[in-house]
N, C-alpha and C positions, 0 to 999 in steps of 0.2 A: 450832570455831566455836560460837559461842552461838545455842540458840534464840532464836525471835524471837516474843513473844508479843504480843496481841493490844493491848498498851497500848502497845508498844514502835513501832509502828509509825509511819512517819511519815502524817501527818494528811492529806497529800494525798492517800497511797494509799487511805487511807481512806474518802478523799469517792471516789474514783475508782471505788472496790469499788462503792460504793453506788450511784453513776451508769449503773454497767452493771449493776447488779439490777433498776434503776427500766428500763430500758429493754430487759432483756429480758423484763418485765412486759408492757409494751405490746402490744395487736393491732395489726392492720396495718390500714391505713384503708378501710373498705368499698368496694366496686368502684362506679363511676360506675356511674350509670341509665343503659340502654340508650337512642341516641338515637330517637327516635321518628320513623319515614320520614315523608316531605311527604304528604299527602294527593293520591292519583295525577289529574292537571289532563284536566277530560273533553278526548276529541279531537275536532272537531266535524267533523257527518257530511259524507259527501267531496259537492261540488258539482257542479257539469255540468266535464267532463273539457274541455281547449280540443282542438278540431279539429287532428287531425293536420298535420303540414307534407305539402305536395304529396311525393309522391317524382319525384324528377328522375333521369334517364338520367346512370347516367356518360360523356363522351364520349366515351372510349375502349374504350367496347362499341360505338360508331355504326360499323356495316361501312362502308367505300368502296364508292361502286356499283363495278357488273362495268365494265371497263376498262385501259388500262394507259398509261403514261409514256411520250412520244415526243419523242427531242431533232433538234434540226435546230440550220441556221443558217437563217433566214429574212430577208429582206433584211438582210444581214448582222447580226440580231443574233442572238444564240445564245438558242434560246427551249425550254422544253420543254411541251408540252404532254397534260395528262389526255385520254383521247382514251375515251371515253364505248363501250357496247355499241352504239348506234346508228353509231358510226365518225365522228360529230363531236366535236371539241374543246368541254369543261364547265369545263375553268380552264386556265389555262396561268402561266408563269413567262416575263418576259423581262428580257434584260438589257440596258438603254440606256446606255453606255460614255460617252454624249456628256453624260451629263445627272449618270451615276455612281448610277445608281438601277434596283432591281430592279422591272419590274412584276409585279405579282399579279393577274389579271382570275378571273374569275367568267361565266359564261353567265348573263345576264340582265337584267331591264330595268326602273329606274328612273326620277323623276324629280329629278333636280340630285343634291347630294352624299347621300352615307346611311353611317350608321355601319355599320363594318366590324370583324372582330376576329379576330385568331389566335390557335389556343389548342395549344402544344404538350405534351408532357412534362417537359421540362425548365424550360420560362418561364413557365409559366404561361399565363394568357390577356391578348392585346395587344390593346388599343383601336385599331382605325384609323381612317381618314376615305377615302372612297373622290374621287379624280378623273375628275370627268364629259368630261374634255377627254382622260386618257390612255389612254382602251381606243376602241375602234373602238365601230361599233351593236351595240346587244345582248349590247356585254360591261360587266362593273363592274370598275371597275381602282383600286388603288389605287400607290401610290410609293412606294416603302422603299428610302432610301438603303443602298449598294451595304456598307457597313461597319458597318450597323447588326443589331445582336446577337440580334434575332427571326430572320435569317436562319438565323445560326448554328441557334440553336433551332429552326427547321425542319427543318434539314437533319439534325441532330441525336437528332427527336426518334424513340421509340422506336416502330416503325411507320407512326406514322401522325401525321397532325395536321389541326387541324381549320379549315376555312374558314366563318366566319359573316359576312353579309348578311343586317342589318337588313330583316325582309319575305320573305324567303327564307329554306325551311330551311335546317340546319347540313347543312354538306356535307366528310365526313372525306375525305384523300385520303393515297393512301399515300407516304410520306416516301422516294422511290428515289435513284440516283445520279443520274439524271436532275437532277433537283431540286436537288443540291448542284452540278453541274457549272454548271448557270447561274450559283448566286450565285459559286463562284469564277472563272467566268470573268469576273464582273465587276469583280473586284477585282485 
């Protein structure tokens, strides 16, 4: 093979030589200026705090008074009733077969209709409307058809559930067989 001298060479390689002389001449581009942080935004001083929210009783800490569940059949309907430290009846359950409706009364005394509500574990809380025509004197009653799903959810719920009258405290009462035995025998 024939050396190859510096004239012999072809002209590309030559510019090529040169291209990467000139270019590992070069430095490397100075590093960018540090960005400059925002100027920190004052925080402006804290104002009057709002008032607290009320704290409200969970209703599942509300004990039932001292008492206990008593089922009958009372002119034939099958009723069960809360039956109070004093030995009188404070709510009771009955089942009207004729009508296909369970009643719910309350001990105490109104005037015309007043909102009502049940609040279990499992349903939540039910709005009712109380019937001044379906309890006797000195009770509040209200109608819950014999297939409707708050009974379930009484019967169901976990200890206890709770009876509210508008104007009268909440009154928890405890969830027994009692209590399930009317709604199914109304069904």
């Amino acid at each position: 093979m024939k050396a190859i001298t510096g004239l012999e060479w072809p002209w590309y390689l030559a510019l090529a030589s040169a291209g990467l002389a000139l270019l590992g001449s070069c430095s490397a581009p100075p590093p960018p200026a540090p960005i400059r942080a925002p100027d920190p935004v004052p925080m402006p001083s804290p104002g009057p705090q709002p008032a607290p929210l009320p704290v409200t009783k969970d209703w599942r800490n509300i004990m039932p008074p001292p008492g206990t569940w008593r089922w009958a059949m009372i002119q034939g309907k099958s009723t069960a009733e809360f039956v109070g430290a004093s030995g009188s009846p404070i709510a009771n359950l009955t089942c009207d077969r004729t009508s296909a409706q369970v009643l719910l009364g309350r001990l105490g005394i109104t005037n015309g209709q007043v909102a009502m509500g049940v609040t279990t574990t499992g349903g939540g809380n039910r709005p009712l409307l109380s019937n001044p025509l379906a309890g006797g004197p000195g009770w509040i009653v209200t109608a819950i058809p014999a297939r409707d799903r708050v009974l379930d959810a009484i019967a169901f719920s976990r200890g206890r559930f709770l009876l509210d009258v508008a104007g009268l405290p909440s009154l928890a009462l405890p969830s027994w067989p009692e209590v399930s035995r009317v709604i199914e025998d109304c069904r």
